[in-house]
N, C-alpha and C positions, 0 to 999 in steps of 0.2 A: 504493500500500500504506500509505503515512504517514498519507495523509489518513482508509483506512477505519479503519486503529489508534484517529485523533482521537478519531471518529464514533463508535466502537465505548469509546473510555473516557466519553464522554459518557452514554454507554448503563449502562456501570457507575456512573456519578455516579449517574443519576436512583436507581437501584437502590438506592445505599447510602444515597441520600437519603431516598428513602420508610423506608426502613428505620429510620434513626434520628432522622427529621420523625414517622413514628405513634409511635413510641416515647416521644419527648420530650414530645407535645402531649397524649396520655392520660392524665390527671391521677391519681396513686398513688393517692388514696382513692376513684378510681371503677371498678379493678380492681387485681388482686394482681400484683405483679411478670413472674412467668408468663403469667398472662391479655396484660400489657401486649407482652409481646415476642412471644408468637401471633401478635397479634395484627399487630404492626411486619414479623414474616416474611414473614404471608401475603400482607399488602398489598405486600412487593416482591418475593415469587416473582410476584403477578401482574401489576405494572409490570415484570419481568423478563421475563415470557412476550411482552408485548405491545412493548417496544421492541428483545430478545431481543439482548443481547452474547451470548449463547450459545442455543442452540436451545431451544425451550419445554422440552421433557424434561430437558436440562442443569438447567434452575434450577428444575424442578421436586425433581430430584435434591437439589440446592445447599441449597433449603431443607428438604429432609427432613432431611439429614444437621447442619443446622446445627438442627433443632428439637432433636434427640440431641445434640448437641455441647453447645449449652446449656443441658441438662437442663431443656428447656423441657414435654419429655414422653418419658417413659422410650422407648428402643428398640425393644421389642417394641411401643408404640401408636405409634411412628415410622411404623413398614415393618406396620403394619395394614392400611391403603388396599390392599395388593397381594394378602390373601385374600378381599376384597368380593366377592361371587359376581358381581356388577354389571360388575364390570371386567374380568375373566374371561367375559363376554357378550359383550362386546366385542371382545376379541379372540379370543374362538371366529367370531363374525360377520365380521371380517378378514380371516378363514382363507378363511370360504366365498368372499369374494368374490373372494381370492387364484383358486380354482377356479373360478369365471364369468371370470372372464379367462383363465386358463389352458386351460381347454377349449372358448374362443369362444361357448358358452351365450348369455351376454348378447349378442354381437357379432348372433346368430340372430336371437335376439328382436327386435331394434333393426331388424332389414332385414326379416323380416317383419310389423312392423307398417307401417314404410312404405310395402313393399308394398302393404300392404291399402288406406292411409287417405292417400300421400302426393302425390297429383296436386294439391294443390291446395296453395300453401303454408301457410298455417294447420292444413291439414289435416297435412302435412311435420313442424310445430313438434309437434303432437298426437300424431303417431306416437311422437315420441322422449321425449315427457313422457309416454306411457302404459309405455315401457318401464323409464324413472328409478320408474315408480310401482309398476308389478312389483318391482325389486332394490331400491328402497327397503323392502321389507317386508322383506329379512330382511338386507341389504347397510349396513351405517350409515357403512363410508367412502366420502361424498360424491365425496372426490379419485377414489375406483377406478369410482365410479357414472358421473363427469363429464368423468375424463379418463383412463380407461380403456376405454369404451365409449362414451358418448353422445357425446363431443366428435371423435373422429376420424370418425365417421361426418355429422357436421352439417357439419366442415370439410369433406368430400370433397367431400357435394353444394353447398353454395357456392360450391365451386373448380369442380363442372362447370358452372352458370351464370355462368360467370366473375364471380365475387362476391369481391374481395379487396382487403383495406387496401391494400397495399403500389402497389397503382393506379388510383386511388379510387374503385375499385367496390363498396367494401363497403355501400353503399345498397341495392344490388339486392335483397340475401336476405341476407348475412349479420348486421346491424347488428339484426335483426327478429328472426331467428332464435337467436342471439346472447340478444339479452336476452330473447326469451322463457324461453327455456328456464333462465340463471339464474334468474329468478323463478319458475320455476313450481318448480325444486329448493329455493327456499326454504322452498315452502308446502310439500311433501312432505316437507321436512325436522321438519315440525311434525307431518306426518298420521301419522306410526311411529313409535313407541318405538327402534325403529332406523332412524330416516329420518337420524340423524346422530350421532356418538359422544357427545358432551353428551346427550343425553337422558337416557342410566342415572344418569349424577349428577342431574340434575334429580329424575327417579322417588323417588331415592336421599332425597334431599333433603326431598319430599314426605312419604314414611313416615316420614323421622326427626321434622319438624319441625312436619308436622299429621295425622298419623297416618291416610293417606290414600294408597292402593295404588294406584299407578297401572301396573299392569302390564300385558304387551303389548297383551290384549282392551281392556281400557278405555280405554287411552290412544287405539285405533285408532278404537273405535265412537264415542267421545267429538268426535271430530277429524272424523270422514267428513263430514259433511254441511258446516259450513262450510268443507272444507278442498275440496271439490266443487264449490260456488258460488266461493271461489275461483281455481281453477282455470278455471272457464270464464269471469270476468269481467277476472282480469289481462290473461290473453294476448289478452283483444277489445279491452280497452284499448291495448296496445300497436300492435294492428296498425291500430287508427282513429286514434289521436294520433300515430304513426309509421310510416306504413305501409310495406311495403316497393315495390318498384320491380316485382318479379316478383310477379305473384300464382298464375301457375301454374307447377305445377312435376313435369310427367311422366315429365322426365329423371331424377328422383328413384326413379320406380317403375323404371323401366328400371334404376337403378345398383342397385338394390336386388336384381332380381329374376338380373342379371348375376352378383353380388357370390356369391346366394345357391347359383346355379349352379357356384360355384366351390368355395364350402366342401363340396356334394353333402348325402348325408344325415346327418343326426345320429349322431355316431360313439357308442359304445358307454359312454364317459366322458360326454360329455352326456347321455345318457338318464340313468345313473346320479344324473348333479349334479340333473339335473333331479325324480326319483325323492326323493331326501335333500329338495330344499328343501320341494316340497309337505309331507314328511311333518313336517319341521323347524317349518313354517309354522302346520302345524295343530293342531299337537300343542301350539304356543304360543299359539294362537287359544281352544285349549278346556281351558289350564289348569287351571281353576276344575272343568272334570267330571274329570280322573284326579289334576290335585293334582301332578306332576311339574314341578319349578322349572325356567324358563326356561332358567338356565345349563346344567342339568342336559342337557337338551334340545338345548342347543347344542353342549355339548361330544361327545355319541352322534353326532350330525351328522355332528362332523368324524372321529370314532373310523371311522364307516361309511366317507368318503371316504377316510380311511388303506388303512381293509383292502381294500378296494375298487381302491386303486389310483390312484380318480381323484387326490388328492393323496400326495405321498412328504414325507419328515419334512424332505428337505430345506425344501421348499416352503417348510414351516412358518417351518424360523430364518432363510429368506429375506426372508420377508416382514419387513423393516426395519420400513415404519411402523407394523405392529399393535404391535411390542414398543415404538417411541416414544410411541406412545400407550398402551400397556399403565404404562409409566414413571409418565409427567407425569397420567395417571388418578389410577392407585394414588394419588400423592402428593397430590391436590388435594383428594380424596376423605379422605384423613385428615384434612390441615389443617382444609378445610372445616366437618368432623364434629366435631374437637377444639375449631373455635372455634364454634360451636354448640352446646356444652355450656358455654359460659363464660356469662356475665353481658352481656358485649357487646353481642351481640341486643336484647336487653331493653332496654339504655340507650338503642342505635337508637332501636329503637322508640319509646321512651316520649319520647323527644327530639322526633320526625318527630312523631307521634300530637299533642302538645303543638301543633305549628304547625296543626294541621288539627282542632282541638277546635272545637265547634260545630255541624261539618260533618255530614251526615247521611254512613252510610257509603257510597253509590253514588256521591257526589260524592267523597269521599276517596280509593275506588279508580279512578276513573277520572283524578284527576287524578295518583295514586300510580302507576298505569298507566304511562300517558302517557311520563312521565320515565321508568319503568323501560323503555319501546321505544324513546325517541329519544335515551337515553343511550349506546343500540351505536354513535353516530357515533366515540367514543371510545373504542369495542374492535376490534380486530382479530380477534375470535376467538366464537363462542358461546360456548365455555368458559368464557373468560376473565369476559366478560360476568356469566356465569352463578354462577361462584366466586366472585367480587364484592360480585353483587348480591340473587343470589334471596333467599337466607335472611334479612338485613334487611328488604326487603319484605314478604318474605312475612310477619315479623313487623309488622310498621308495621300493614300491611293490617288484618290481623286484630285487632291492637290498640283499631282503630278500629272494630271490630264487623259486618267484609264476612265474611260465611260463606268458613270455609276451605278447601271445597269448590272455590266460585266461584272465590277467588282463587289457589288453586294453577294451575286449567285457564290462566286469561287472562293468569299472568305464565310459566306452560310454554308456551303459546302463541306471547306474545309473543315469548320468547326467540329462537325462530327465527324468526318472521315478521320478525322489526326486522333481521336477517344482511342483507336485502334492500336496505340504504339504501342501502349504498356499494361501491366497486371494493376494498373490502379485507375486510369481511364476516363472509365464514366460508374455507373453504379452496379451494370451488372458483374463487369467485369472483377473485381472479390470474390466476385460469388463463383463464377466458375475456377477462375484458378484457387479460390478456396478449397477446392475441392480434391485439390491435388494431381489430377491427370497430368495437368504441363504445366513441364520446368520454368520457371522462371526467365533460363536461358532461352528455351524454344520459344517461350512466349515474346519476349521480345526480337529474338530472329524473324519469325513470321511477321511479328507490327510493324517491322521495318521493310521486311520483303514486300506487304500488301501495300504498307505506305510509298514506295515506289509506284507502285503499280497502279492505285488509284489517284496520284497527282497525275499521273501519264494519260488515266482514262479519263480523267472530270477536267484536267487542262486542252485536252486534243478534242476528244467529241464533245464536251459541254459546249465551250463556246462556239461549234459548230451548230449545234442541237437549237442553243438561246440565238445565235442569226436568223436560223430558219424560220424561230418564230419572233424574232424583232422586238426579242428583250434588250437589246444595246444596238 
């Protein structure tokens, strides 16, 4: 207990450090007092999130209430982050997937596609990344997509080819299966607006700061195609540079079809949930023809599954994480937006823009890129990442004369694709390499091999793809 105290005051040093290291080093006459301590907060609520003496929502909290406290921004633009229709998407979205779990829906889907596609193990990994690519369309917590649903069913069948760390079998099928399927949640995490909760701030971000909608249609139709070619070149990569031990896998269709036999038919709640998501889905698909905002959208969703039955209100204040991340949202979302109205930006940029003078601009964004994907080695989070970094970038970019277009898609992109490096990523990722299939070393060999691979496919055909449709 002494020792985690240490560890955990070392964790508040860094914090108060950052805090009063951006404070001090911001020179008075290159912003006003206010602007300066914005700016000193945000920077260590988000060294706070990511070394976290207290839970990310804790110090998301910490600094809202200390932006109020030092009348850094009145109260009512404190606690504004928490009416964003954006973050109320979010945890409308929570809700639903509260009910894909709760009424086995997803569990369904996950064993009949096996079913259908899992004799063969690649074919195994594919079933269970076409069912993440289903509940990624309207599910954005990864943790409820990966270890809710996708992951105790990859564990099982592993465990019936006798595939397990704990006696060094996990070569067979799990170590294969394992990292496919993180990887391929990363790329889904890019193909949806709710492929992951960071996306609504990103959106968010986009309209504030280049005046450019990215709402659910566009972000999807913008993303499909490389996110496609993706998909089918990670996981052939994986299984030719690491192949697994089992290449067939029948006992999968058998557990599958057993499993399915057990659940019987689709009970009366799942037709329901099932019922709500198409209409939820589509109704956010062709926004632009009736004009009804997404949250709007999502909150009737869940108003339906109330009266309905499929969910009870308990449900709702059960679900812990949507309101943790409802918290540390709200908050990031305010800061974010309040220091994006400052002058800061601007200095960024024009600072950044300075070292890169000369440069034509596809060389500037790509090397402005670059650093904004293989800077996630040093996040723990998309979010955190994302609060960070985008809004400078995104100015830098632009500064330097890359259509805002172009570079809103390639650092929204990026954002998720770069989760991919390492065993600490985004949120699912703990969870599978928790689990001990893959080494630490493989895991990062592969984040690195995929992340070539996908700056190649989302730098070559994206900005082919966003031409064709006259996004830049």
């Amino acid at each position: 207990m002494a020792n985690r105290d240490r560890k955990n005051w070392w964790r508040w040093l860094a914090v108060v450090g950052c805090l009063v290291g951006v404070y001090a080093l911001v020179p008075e006459t290159a912003a006003p007092i206010e602007h300066r301590a914005l700016l000193a907060i945000f920077i260590a609520t988000i060294v706070g999130s990511i070394v976290q003496p207290l839970t990310g929502a804790a110090m998301v909290l910490l600094g809202v209430v200390a932006l109020a406290l030092f009348r850094v921004v009145p109260i009512e633009k404190a606690l504004s982050g928490y009416a964003d229709k954006y973050v109320w998407l979010v945890l409308a979205a929570f809700f639903i997937s509260r009910a894909m779990i709760k009424t086995g829906l997803g569990h369904r889907i996950a064993l009949i596609f096996v079913r259908l596609i899992g004799r063969k193990t690649l074919g195994l990994g594919y079933s269970l990344v076409f069912t993440d690519f289903i509940l990624a369309s309207f599910i954005p917590s990864t943790g409820a997509r990966s270890g809710g649903i996708i992951l105790p069913i990859a564990r099982s069948i592993t465990e019936t080819y006798d595939s397990r760390p704990e006696d060094g079998t996990e070569g067979r099928l799990g170590t294969f299966l394992m990292s496919m399927l993180y990887q391929s949640e990363v790329i889904l995490c890019a193909t949806f607006l709710t492929g992951q909760a960071s996306n609504v701030i990103i959106a968010g971000f986009a309209r504030q700061h280049a005046g450019i909608d990215l709402n659910y249609s566009i972000w999807f139709v913008s993303a499909i195609v490389p996110a496609l070619v993706s998909l089918i070149v990670i996981p052939l990569m994986i299984y030719r540079l690491f192949p697994p031990e089992v290449k067939e896998t029948p006992h999968a269709v058998t557990f599958a079809h057993a499993e399915l036999e057990k659940l019987g038919p689709p009970s009366r709640h799942e037709r329901l949930l099932l019922a709500v998501f198409i209409c939820v889905v589509a109704l956010w698909i062709t926004a632009r023809l009736h004009g009804i905002d997404a949250t709007v959208i999502a909150l009737v969703g869940i108003s339906a599954l109330l009266v309905s039955g499929v969910l009870e209100w308990r449900d709702l204040i059960d679900e812990t994480h949507a309101w943790e991340v409802f918290i540390w949202y709200g908050g990031l979302v305010m800061m974010a937006t309040a220091l994006g109205e400052t002058e800061l930006p601007k200095l960024f940029a024009g600072g950044v823009a300075s070292l890169t003078g000369g440069m034509s601009w596809p060389v500037a964004l790509a090397i402005l890129a670059l650093v904004f994907f293989y800077a996630h080695y040093a996040f723990a989070s998309i979010t955190a990442h994302v609060t960070a970094m985008f809004i400078p970038f995104l100015a830098v970019t632009v500064a330097v004369g890359a259509p805002a277009g172009l570079t809103v898609l390639v650092l929204t992109y990026f954002a998720n694709l770069s989760a991919g490096l390492t065993h600490y990523g985004t949120t699912p990722a703990p969870v599978y390499f928790g689990l001990g299939y893959v080494t630490q070393k493989r895991w990062w060999t592969i984040g690195l091999i995929a992340s070539i691979l996908n700056i190649v496919i989302w730098s070559l055909i994206g900005p082919v793809w966003w031409k064709v449709l006259g996004w830049w």
